[in-house]
N, C-alpha and C positions, 0 to 999 in steps of 0.2 A: 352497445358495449364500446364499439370504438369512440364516438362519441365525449364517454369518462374517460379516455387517456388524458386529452389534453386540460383538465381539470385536475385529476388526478397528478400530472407532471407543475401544475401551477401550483395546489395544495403542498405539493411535496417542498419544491423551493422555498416555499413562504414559510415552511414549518424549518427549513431548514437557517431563515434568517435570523431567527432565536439561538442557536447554536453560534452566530458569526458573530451578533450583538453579545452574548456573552463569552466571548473568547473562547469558544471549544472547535471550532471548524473555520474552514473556509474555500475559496473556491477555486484555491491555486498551490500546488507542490512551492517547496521553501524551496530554496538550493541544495541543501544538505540532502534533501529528500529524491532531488529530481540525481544528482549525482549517484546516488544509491540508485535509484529505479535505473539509469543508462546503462552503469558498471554491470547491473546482474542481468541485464537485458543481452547483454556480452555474448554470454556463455548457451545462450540459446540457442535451437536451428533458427535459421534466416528465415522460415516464414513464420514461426513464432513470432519472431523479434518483428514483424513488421507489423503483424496484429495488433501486438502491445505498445507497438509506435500509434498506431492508429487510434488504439482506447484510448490513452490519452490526450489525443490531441481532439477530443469530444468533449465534450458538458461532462462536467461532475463537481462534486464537491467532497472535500476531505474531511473526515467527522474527526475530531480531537476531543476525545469524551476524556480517553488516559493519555498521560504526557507522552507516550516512549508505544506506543499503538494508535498509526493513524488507519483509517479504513477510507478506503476510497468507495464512494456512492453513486455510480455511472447515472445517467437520465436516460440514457439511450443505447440500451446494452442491448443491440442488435445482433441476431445469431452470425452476419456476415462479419463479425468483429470476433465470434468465438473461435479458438483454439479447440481445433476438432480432434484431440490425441489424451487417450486415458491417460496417459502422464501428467497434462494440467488439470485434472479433478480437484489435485489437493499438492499444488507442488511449494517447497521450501526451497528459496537461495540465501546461503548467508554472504552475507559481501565482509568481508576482512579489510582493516582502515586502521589507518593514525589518524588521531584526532587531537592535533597539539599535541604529538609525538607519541603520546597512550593508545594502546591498542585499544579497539574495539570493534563487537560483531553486531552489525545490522539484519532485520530477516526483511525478506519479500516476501509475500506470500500470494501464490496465483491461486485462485478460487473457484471452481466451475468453470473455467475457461478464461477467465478475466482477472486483471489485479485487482487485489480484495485489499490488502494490508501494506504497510510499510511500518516493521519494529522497530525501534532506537536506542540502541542500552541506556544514554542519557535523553533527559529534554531537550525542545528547543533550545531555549537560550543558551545550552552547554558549546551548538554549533553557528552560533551568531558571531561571525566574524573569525571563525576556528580554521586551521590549515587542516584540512580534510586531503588523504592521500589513500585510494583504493589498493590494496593490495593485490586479495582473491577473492574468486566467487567458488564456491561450494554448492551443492546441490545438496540439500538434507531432508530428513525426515522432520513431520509437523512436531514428536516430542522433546524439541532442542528449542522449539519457539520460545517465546518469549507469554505469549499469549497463552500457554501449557503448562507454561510454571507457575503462573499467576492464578491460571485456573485451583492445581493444585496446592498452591498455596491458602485461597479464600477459601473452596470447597473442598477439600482433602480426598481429591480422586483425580484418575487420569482423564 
């Protein structure tokens, strides 16, 4: 079994190259994104936040299927990296921002222990070159996401 990890972690990248070559992911936070992920890292305890300093400074890649939902896809999402506290099951931060002066709410979302998402009221290219200024970070419930409203939007259920 051990054996198919590292096949398994080679399969995965190479399926993930098709996602890069077609403009939906890639293998690095924007600025906009990484600004959003620091701000709501904030507001955390300090060994949270250090976790989360460490997930990301591993392998992964960002899948961009929808404009305004990026999900992040660890390679090596080892348990010494998880957030051992029922609170990160399923936790929501909204980060609060001008964006070329217009308000707007970002979510994070931590996932089983680990960052799973980053929402973005607009697309990329809304934050290419844009004066991004964090206000607050919140701590919310998942049905404010953005990926909840979308839900019941497509399938008309919570």
């Amino acid at each position: 079994m051990r054996a198919l990890f590292p096949i398994k972690k080679v399969l995965k990248q190479a399926s993930e190259v098709i996602y890069f070559v077609g403009g939906e992911g890639n293998w690095k936070l924007f600025p906009h994104e990484e600004a959003i992920l620091m701000s709501a890292f904030k507001v955390l305890p300090p060994e949270a936040r250090e976790l989360l300093h460490q997930q990301i400074s591993r392998d992964f890649f960002v899948e961009r299927t929808n404009k305004r939902i990026n999900v992040l896809r660890f390679y090596d999402a080892h348990s010494d990296l998880r957030i051992n506290d029922p609170d990160f099951e399923d936790k929501w931060l909204r980060v609060h921002m001008r964006v070329n002066g217009k308000k707007e709410i970002s979510n994070v979302n931590i996932y089983r222990d680990f960052i799973f998402s980053i929402e973005t009221w607009s697309p990329k290219k809304m934050y290419t070159d844009a004066q991004i200024r964090i206000e607050k970070v919140d701590q919310e419930e998942a049905d404010k996401s953005y990926t909840k409203s979308i839900d019941r939007l497509e399938h008309g259920r919570d």
